[in-house]
ZAGUPA-825768 format. One record per residue: residue number from 1; y, z, x of N, C-alpha, C in turn; residue in one letter. Coordinates in Angstrom, 2 decimals. Layout:
BEGIN
{NUM,{Y,Z,X},{Y,Z,X},{Y,Z,X},"a"};
...
END
This chain:
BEGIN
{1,{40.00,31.54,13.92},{40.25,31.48,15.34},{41.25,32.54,15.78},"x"};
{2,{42.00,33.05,14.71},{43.41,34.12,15.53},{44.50,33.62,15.75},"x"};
{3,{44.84,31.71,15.67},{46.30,31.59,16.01},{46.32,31.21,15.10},"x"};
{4,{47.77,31.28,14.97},{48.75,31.51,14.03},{49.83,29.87,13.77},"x"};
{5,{49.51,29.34,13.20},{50.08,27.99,13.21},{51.56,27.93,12.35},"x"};
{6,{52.94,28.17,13.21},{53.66,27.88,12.15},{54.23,27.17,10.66},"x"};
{7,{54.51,27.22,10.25},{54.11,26.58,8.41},{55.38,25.87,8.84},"x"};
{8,{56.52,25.84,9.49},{57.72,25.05,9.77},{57.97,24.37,10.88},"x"};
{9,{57.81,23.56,10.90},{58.18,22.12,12.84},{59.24,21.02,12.41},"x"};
{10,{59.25,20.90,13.78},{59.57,19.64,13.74},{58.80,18.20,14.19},"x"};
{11,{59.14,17.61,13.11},{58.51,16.14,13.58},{59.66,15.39,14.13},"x"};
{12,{59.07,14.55,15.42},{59.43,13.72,16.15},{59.44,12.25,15.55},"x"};
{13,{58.82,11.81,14.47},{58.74,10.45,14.10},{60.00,10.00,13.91},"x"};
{14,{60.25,8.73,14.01},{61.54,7.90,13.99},{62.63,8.46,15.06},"x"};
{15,{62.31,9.27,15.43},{63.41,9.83,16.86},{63.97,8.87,17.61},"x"};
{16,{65.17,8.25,17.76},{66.01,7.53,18.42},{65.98,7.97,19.87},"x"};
{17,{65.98,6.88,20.64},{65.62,7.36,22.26},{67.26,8.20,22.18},"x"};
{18,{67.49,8.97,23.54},{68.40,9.74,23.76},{68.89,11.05,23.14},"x"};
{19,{68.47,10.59,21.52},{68.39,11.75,20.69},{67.23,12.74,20.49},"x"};
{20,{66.54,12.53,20.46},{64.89,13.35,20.49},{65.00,14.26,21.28},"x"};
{21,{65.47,14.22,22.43},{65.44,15.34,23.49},{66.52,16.61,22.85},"x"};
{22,{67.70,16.06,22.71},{68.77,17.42,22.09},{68.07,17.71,20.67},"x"};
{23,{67.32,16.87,19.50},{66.79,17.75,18.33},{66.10,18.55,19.19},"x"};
{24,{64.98,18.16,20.02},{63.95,19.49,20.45},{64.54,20.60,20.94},"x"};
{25,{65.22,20.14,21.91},{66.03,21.72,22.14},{66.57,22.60,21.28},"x"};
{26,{67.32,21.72,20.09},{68.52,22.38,19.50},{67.67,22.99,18.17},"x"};
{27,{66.26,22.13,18.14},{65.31,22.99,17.09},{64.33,24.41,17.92},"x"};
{28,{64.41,24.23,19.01},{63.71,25.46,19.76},{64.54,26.44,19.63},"x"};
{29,{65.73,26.24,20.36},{66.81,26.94,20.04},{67.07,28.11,19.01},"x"};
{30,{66.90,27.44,18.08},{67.12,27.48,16.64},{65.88,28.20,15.94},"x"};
{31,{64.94,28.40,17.10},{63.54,29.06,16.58},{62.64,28.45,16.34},"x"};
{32,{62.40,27.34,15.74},{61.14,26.31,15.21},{60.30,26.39,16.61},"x"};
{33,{58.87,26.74,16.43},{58.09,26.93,17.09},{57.18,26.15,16.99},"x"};
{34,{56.64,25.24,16.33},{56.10,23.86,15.87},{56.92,22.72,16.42},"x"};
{35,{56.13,22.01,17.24},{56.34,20.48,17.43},{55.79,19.87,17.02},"x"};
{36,{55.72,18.68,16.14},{54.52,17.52,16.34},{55.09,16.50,16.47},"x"};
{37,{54.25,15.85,17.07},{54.24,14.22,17.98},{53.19,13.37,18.06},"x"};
{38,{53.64,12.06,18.42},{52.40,11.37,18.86},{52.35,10.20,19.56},"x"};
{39,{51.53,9.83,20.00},{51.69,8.53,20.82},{52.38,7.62,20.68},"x"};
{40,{52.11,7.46,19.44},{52.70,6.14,19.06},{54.06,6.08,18.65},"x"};
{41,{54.43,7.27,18.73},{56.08,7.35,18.43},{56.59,7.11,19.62},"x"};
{42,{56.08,6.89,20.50},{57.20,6.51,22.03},{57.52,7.08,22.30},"x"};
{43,{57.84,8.51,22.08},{59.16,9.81,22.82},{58.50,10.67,23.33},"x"};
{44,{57.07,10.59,23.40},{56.72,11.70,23.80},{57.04,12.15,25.50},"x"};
{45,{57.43,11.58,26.40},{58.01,11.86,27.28},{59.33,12.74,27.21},"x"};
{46,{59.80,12.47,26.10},{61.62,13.21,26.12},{61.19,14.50,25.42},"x"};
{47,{60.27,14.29,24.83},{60.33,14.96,24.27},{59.68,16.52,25.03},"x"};
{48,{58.79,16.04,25.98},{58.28,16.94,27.33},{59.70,17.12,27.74},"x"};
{49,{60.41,16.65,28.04},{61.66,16.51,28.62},{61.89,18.07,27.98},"x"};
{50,{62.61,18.01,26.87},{63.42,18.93,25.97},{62.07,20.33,26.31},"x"};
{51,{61.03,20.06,25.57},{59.88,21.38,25.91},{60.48,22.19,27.11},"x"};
{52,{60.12,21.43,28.29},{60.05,22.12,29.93},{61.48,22.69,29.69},"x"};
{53,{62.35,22.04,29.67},{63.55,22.39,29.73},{64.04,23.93,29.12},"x"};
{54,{63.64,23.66,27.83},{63.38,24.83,27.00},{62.87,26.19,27.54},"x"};
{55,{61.60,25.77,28.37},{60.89,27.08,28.69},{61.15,27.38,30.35},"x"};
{56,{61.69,26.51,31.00},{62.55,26.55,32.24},{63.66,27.60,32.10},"x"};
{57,{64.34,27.04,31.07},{65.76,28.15,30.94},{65.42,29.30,30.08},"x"};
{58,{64.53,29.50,29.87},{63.74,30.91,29.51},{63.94,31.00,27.83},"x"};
{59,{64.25,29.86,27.32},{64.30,29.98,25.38},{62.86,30.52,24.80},"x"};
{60,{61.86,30.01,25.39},{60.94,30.32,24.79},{59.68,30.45,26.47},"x"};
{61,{58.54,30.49,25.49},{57.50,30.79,26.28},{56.79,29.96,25.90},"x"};
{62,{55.85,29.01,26.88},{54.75,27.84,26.28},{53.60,28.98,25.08},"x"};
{63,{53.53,29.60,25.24},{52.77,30.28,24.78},{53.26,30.64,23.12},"x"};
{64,{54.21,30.62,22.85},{55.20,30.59,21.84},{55.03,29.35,20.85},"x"};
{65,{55.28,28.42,21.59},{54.87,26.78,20.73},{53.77,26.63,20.53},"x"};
{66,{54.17,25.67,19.35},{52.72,24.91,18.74},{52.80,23.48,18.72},"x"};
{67,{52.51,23.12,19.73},{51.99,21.69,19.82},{51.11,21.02,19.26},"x"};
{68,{51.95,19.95,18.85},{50.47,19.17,17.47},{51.03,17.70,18.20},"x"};
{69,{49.65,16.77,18.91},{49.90,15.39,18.84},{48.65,14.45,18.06},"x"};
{70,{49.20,13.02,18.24},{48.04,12.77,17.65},{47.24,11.42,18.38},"x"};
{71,{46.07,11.38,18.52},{44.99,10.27,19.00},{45.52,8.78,18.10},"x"};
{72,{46.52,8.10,18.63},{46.54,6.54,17.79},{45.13,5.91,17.54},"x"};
{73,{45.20,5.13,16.80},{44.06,4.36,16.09},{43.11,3.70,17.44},"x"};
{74,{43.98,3.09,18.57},{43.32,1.84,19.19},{42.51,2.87,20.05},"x"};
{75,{42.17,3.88,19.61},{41.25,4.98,21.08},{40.89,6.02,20.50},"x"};
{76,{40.12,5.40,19.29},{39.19,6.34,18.77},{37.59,6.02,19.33},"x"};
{77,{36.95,5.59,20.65},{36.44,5.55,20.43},{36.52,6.30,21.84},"x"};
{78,{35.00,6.49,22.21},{34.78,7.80,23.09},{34.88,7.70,24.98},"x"};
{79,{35.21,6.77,24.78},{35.43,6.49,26.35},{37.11,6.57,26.40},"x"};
{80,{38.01,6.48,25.38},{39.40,6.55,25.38},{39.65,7.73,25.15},"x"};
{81,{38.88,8.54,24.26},{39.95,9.88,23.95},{40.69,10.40,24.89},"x"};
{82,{39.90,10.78,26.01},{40.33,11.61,26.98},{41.36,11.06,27.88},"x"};
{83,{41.60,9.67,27.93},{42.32,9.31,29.07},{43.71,9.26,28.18},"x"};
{84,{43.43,8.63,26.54},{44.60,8.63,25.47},{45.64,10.60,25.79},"x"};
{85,{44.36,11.73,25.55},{45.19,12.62,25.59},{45.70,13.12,27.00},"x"};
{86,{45.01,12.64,27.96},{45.38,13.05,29.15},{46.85,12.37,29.64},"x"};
{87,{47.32,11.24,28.77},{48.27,10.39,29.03},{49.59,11.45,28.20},"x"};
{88,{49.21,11.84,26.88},{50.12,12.83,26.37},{50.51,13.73,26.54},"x"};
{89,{49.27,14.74,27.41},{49.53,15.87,28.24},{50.29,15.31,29.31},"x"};
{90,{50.48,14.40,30.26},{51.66,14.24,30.85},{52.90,14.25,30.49},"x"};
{91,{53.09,12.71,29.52},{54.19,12.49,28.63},{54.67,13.94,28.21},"x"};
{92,{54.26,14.96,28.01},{54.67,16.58,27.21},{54.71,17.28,28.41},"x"};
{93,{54.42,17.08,29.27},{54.24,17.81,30.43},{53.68,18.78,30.14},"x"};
{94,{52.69,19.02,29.48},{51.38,20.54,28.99},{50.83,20.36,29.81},"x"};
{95,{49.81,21.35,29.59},{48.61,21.60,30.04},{47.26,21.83,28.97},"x"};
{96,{48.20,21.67,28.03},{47.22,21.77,26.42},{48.27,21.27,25.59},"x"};
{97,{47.67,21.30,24.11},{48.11,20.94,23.13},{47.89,22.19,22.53},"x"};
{98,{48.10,22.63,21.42},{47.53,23.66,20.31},{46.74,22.85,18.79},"x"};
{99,{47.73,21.52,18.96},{46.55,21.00,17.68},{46.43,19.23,18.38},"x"};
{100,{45.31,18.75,18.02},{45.47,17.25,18.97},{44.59,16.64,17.41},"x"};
{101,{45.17,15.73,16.79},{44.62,14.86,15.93},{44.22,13.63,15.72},"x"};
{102,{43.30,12.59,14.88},{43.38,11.60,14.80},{44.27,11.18,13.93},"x"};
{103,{45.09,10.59,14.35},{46.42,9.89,13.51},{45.70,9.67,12.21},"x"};
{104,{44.89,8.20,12.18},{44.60,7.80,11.15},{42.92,8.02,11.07},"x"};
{105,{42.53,7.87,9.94},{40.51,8.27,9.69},{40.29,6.59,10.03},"x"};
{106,{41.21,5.93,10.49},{40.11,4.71,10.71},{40.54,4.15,12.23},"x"};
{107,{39.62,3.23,12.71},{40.23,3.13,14.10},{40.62,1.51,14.21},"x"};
{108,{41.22,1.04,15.19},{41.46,-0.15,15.32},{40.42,-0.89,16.63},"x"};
{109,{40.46,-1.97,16.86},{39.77,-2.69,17.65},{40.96,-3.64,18.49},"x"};
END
């Protein structure tokens, strides 16, 4: 495809509310050009938070990051995907992702 997926991120899992937002910054900051996240970690709002913020005060360029989230189990099926990622693209405040996954290979009911 041509992009270039950084080999170093940060993961958001276990992120303590209040804190998640200063790692993202202070890892953008710091260069890490990889995010990943996911629904089910709960932060993904702060964690949009820290992003915008980031590319507001001119640290980086959306175009720069690599966004990786992921599809939770309960909306693997095809009438959810879209509303599941359209809910994350808010929460991140994107307009894309760069990588969007299924969490797990199996789904829940």
């Amino acid at each position: 495809s041509g992009y270039v997926m950084p080999l170093v991120g940060l993961g958001t899992w276990k992120s303590k509310p209040g804190e998640v937002e200063k790692a993202v910054i202070k890892a953008i900051s710091s260069g890490y050009r990889h995010i990943d996240c996911a629904q089910i970690y709960r932060n993904e709002a702060e964690v949009g938070t820290a992003i915008s913020q980031c590319i507001d005060s001119k640290i980086c360029e959306r175009q720069e990051l690599f966004i990786t989230s992921k599809l939770w189990n309960l909306y693997h099926d095809r009438k959810s995907v879209l509303p599941a990622l359209r809910q994350t693209l808010k929460d991140l405040k994107l307009e894309y992702l760069d990588l969007y996954l299924m969490h797990w290979p199996m789904g829940f009911s």
